[in-house]
MOPAC internal coordinates of N, CA, C and O (Angstrom, degrees):
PM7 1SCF
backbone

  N    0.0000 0     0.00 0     0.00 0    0    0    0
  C    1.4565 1     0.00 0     0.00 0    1    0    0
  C    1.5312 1   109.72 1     0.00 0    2    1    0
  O    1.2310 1   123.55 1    45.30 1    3    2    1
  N    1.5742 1   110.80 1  -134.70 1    3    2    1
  C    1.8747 1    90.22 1   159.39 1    5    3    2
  C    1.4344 1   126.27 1  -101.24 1    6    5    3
  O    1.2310 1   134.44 1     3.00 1    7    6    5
  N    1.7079 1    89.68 1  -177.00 1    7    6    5
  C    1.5349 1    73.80 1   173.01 1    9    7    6
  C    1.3251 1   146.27 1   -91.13 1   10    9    7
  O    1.2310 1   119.05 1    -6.99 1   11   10    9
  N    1.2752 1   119.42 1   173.01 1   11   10    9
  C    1.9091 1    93.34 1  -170.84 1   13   11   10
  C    1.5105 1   120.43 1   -63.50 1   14   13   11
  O    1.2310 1   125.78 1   149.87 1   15   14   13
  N    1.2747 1   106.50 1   -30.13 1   15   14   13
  C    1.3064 1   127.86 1  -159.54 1   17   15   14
  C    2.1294 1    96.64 1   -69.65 1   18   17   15
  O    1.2310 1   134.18 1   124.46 1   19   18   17
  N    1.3521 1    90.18 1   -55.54 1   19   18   17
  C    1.6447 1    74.25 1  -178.06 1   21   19   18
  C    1.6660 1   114.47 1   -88.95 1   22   21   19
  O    1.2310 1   122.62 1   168.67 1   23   22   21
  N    1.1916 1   112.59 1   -11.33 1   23   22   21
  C    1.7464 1   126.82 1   156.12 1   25   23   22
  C    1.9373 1    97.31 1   -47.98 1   26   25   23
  O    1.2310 1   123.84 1   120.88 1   27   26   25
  N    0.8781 1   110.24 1   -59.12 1   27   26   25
  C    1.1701 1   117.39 1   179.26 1   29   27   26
  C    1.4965 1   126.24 1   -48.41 1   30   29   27
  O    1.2310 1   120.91 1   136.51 1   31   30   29
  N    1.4421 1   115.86 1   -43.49 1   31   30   29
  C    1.2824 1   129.44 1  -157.25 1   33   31   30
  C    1.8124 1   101.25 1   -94.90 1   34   33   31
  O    1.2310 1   134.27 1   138.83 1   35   34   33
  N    1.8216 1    90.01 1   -41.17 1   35   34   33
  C    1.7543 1    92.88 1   175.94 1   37   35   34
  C    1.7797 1   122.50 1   -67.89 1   38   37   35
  O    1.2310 1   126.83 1   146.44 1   39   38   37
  N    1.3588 1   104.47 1   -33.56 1   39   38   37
  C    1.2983 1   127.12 1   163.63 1   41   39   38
  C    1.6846 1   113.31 1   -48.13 1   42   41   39
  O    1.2310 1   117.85 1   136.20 1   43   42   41
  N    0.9286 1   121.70 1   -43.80 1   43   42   41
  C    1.6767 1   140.80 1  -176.29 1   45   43   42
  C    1.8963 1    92.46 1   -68.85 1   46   45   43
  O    1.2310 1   128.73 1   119.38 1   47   46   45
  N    1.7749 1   100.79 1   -60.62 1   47   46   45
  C    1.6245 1   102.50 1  -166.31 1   49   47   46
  C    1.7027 1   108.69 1   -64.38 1   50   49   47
  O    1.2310 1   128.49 1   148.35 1   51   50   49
  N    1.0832 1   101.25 1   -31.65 1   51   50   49
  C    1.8294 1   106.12 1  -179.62 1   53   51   50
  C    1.5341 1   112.95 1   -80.58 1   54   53   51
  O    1.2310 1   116.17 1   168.52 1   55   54   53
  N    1.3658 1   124.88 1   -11.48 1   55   54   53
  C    1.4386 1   136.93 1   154.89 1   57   55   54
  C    1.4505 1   118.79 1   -63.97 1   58   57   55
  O    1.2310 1   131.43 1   132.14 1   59   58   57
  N    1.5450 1    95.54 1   -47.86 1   59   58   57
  C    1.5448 1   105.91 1   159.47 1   61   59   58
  C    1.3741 1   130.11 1   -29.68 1   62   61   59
  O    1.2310 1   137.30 1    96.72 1   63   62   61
  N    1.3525 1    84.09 1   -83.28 1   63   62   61
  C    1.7069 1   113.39 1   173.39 1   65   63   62
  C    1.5340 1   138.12 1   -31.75 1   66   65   63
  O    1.2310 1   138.47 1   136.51 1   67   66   65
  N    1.6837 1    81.81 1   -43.49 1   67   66   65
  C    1.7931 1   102.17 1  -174.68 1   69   67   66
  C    1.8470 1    98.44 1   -94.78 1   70   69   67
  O    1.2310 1   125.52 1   176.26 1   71   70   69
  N    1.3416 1   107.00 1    -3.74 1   71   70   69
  C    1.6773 1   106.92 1  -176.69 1   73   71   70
  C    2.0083 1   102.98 1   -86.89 1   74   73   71
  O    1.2310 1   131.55 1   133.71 1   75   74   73
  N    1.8650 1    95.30 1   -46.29 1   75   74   73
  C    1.4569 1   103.73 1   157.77 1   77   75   74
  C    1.5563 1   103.25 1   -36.94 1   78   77   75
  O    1.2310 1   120.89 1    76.19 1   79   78   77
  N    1.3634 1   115.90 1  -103.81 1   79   78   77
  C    1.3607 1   115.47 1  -157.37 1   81   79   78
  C    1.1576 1   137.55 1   -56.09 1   82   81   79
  O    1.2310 1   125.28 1  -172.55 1   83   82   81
  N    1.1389 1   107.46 1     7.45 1   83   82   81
  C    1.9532 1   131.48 1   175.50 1   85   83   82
  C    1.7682 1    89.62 1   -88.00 1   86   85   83
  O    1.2310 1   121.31 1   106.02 1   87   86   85
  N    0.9728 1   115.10 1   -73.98 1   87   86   85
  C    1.3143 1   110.12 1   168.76 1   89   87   86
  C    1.5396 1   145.03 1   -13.73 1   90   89   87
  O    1.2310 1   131.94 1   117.97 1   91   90   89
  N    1.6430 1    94.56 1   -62.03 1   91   90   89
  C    1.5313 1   118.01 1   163.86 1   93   91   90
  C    1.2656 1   113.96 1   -50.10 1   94   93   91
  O    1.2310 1   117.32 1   119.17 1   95   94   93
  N    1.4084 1   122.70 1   -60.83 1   95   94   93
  C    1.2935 1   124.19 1  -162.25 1   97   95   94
  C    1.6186 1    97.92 1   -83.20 1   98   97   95
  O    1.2310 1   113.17 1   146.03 1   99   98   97
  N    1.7088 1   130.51 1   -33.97 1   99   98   97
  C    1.3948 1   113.22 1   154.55 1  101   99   98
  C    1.2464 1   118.89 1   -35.19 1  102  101   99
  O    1.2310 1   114.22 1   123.05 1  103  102  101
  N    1.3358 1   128.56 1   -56.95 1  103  102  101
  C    1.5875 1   123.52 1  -169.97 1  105  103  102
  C    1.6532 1   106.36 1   -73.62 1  106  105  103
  O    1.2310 1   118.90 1   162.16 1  107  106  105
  N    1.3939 1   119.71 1   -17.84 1  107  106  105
  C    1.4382 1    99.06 1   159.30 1  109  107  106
  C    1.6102 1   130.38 1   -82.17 1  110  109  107
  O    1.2310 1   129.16 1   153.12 1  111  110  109
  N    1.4859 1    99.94 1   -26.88 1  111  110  109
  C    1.8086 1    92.78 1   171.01 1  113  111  110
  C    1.6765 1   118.93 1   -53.86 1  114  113  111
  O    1.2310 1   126.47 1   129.46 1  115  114  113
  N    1.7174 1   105.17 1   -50.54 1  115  114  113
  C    1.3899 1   115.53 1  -176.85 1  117  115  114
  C    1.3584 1   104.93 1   -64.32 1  118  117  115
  O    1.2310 1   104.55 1   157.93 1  119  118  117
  N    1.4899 1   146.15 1   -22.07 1  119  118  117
  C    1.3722 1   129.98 1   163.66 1  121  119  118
  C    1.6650 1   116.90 1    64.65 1  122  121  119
  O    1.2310 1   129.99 1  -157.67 1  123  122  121
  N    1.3729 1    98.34 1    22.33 1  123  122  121
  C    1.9315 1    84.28 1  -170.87 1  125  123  122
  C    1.8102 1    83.53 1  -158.71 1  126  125  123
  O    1.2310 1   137.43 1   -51.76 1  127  126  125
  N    1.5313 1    83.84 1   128.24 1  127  126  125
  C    1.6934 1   119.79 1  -166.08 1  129  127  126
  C    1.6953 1    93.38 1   -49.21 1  130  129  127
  O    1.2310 1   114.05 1   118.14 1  131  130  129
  N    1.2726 1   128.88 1   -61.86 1  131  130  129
  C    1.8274 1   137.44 1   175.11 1  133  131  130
  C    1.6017 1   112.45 1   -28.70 1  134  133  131
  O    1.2310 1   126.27 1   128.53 1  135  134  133
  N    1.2494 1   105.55 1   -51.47 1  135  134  133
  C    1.3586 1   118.50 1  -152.46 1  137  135  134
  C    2.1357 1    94.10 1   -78.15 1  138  137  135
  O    1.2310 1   129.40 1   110.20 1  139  138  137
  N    1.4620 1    99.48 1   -69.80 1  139  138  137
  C    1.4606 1   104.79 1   166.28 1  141  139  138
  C    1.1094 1   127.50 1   -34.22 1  142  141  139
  O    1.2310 1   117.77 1   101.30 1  143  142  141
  N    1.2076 1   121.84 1   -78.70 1  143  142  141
  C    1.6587 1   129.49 1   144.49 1  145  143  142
  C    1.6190 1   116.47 1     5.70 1  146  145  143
  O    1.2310 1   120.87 1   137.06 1  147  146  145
  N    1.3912 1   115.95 1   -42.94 1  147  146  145
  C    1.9385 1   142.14 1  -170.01 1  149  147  146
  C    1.2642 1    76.78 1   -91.28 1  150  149  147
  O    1.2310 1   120.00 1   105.48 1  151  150  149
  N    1.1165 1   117.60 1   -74.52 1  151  150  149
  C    2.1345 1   100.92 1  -161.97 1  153  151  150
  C    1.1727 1   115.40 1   -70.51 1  154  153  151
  O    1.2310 1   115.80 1  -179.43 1  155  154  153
  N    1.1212 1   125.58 1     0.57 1  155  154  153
  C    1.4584 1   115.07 1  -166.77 1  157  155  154
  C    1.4423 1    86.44 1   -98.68 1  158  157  155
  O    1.2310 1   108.08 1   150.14 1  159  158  157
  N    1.4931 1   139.87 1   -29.86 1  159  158  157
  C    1.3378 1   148.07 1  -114.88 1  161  159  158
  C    1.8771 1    72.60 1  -120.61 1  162  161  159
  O    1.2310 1   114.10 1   141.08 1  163  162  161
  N    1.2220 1   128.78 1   -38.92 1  163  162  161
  C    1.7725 1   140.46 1   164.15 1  165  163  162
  C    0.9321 1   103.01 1   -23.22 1  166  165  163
  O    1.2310 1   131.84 1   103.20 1  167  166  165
  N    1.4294 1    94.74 1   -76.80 1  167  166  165
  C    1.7403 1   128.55 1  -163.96 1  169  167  166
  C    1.8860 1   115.00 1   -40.18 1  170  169  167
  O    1.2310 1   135.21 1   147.06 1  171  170  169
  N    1.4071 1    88.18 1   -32.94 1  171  170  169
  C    1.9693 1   109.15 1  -172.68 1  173  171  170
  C    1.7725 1    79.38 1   -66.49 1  174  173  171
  O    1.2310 1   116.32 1   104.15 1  175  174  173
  N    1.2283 1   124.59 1   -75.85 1  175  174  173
  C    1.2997 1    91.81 1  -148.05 1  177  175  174
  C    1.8153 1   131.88 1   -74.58 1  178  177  175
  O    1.2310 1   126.44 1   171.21 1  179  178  177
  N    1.4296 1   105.23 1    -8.79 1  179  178  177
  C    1.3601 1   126.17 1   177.54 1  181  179  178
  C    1.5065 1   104.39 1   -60.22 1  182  181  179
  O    1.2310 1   108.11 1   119.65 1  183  182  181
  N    1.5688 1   139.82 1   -60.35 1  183  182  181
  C    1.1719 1   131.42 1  -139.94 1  185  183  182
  C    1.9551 1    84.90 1   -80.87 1  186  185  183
  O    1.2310 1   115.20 1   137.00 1  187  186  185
  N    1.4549 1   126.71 1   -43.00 1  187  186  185
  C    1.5894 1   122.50 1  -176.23 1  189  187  186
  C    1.6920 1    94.59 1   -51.69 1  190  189  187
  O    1.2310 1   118.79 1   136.95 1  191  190  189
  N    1.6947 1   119.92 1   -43.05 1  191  190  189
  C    1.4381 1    87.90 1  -164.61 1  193  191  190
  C    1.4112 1   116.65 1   -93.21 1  194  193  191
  O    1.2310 1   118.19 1  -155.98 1  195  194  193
  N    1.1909 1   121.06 1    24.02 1  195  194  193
  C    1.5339 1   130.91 1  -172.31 1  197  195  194
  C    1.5878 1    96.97 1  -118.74 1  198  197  195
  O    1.2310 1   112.40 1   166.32 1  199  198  197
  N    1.0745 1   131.95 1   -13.68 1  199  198  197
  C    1.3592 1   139.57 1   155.41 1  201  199  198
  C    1.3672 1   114.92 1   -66.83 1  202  201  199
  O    1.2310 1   121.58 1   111.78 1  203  202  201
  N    1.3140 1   114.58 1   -68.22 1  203  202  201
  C    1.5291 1   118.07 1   171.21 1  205  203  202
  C    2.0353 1   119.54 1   -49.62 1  206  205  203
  O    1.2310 1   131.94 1   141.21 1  207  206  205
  N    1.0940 1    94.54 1   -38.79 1  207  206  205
  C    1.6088 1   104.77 1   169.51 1  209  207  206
  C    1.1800 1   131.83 1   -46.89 1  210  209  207
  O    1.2310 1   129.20 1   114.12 1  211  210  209
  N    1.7155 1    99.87 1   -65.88 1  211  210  209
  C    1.7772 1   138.29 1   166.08 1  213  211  210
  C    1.9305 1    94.10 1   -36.32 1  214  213  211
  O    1.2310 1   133.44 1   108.33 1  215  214  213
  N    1.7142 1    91.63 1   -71.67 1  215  214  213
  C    1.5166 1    93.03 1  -147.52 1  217  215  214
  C    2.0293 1    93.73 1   -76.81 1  218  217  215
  O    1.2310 1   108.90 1  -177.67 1  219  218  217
  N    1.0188 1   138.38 1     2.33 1  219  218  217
  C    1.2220 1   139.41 1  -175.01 1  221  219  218
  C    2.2171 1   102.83 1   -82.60 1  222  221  219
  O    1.2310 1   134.76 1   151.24 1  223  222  221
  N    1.4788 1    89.05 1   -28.76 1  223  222  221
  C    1.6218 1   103.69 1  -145.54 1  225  223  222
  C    1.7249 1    84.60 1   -73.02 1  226  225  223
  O    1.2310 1   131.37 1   130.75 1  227  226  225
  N    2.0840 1    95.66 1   -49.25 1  227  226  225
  C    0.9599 1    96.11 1  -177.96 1  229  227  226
  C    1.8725 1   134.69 1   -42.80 1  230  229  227
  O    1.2310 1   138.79 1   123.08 1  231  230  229
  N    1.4179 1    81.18 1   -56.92 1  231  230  229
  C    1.8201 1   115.30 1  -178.37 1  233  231  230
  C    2.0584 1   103.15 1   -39.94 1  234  233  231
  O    1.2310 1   124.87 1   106.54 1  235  234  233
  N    1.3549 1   108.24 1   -73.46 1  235  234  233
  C    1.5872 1   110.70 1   150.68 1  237  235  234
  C    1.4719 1   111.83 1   -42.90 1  238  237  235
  O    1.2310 1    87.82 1  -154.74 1  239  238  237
  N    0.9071 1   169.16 1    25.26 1  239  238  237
  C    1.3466 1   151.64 1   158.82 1  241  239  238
  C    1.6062 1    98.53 1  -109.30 1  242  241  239
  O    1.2310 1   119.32 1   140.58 1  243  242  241
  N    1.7303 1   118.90 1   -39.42 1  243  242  241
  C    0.9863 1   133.39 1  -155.84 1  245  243  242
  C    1.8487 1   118.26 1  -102.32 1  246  245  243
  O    1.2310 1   136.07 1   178.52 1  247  246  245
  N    1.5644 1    86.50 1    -1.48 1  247  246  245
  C    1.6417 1   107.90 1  -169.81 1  249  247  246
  C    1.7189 1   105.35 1   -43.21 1  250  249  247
  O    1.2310 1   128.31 1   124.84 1  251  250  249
  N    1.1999 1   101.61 1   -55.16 1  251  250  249
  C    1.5621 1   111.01 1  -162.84 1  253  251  250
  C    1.7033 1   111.98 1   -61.10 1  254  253  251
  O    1.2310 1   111.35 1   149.61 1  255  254  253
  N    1.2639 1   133.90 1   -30.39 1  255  254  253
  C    1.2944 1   174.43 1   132.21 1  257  255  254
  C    1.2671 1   111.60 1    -8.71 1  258  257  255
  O    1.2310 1   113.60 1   109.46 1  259  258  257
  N    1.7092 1   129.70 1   -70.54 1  259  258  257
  C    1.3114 1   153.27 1  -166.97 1  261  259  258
  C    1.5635 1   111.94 1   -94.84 1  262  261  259
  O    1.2310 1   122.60 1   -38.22 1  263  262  261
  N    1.5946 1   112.63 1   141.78 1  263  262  261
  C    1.5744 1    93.06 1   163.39 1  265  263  262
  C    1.3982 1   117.94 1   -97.73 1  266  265  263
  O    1.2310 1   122.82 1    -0.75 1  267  266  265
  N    1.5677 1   112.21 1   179.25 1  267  266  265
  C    1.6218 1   114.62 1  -170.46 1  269  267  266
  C    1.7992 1    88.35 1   -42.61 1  270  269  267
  O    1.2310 1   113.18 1   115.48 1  271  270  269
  N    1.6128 1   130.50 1   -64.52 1  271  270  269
  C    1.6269 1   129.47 1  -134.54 1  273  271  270
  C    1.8583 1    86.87 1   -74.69 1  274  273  271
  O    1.2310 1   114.11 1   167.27 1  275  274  273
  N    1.3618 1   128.76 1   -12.73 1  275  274  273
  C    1.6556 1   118.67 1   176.84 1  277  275  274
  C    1.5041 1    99.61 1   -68.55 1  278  277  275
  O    1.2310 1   125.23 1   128.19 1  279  278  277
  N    1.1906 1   107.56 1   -51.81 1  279  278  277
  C    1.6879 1   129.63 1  -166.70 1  281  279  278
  C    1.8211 1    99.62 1   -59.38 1  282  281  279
  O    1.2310 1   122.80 1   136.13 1  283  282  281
  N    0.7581 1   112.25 1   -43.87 1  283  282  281
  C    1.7298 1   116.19 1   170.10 1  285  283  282
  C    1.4097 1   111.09 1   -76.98 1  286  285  283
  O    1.2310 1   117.97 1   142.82 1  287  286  285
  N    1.1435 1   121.47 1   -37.18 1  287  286  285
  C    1.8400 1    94.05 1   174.32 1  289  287  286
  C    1.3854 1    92.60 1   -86.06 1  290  289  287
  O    1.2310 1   112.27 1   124.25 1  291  290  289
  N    1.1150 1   132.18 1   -55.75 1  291  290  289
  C    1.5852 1   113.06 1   174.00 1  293  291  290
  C    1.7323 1   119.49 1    -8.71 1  294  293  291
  O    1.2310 1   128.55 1   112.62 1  295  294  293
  N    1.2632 1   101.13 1   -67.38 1  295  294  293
  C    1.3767 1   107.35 1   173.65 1  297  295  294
  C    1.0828 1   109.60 1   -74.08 1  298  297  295
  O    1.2310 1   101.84 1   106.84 1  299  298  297
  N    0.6859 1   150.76 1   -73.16 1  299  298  297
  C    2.0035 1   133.64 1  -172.03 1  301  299  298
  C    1.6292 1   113.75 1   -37.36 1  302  301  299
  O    1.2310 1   121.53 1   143.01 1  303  302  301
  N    1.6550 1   114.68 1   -36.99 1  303  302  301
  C    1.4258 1   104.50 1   168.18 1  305  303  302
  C    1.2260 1   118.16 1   -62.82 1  306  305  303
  O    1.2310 1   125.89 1   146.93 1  307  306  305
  N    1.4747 1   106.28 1   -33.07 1  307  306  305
  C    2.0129 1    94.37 1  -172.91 1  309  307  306
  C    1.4065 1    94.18 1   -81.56 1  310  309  307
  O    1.2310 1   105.51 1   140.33 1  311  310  309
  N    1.3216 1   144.45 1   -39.67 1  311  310  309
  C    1.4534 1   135.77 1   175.20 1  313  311  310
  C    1.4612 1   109.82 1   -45.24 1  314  313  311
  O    1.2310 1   116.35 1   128.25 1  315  314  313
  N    1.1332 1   124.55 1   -51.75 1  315  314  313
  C    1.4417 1   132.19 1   158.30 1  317  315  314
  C    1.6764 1   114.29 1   -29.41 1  318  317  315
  O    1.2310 1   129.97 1    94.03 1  319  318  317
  N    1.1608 1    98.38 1   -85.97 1  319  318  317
  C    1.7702 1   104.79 1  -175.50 1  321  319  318
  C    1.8305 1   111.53 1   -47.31 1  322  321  319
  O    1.2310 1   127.01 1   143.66 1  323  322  321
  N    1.6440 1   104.11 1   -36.34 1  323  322  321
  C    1.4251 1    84.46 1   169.48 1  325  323  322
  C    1.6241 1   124.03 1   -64.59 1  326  325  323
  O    1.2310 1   127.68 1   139.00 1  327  326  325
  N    1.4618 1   102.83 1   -41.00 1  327  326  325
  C    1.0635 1   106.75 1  -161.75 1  329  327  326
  C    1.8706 1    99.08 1   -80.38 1  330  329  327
  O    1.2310 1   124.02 1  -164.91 1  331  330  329
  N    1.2622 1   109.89 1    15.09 1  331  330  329
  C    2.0357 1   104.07 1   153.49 1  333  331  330
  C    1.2190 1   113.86 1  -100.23 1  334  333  331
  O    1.2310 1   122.67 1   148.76 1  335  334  333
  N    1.6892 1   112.49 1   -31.24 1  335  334  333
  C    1.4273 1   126.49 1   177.37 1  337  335  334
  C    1.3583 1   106.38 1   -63.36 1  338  337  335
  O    1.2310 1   115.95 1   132.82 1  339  338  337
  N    1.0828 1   125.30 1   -47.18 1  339  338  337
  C    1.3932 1   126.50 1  -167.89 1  341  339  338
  C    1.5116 1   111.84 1   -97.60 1  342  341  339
  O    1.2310 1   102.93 1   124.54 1  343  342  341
  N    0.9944 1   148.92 1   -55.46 1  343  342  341
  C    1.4705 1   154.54 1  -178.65 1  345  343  342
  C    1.6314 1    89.18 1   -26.20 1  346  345  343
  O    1.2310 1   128.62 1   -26.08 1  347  346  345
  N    1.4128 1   100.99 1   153.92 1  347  346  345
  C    1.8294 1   110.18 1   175.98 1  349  347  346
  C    1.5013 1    97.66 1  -139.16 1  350  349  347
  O    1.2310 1   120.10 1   180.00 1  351  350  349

């Protein structure tokens, strides 16, 4: 069927997804700009650690595949993107 590895990774993104839209419709019951604002402010740290997860799950699936110097820019790009995502 598939494989675990990307069973795995899509499973993670659709956890995502359904955590997004649980959210959304939270900030519409509560109706008040403060409160939303707090979940949305949630939301910031979930999608970095479902990124790191995703692309980690991947990275292990792919270990055998890559050498150590792939596996290092690998990581420095996602260290990178956080650190554009995240920097203020």
């Amino acid at each position: 069927m598939f494989n675990k590895i990307v069973l795995s990774m899509a499973s993670l993104r659709v956890l995502s997804g359904t955590l997004e839209i649980c959210a959304a419709i939270w900030m519409l019951r509560l109706n008040q700009i403060d409160k939303a604002l707090a979940v949305n402010a949630s939301l910031a740290l979930v999608g970095p650690i479902i990124l790191i997860t995703t692309t980690t799950v991947g990275l292990v699936g792919m270990s055998d595949k890559l050498s150590f110097g792939k596996i290092v820019w690998i990581v420095a790009g996602v260290a990178c993107l956080l650190t554009g995502i995240l920097k203020k």
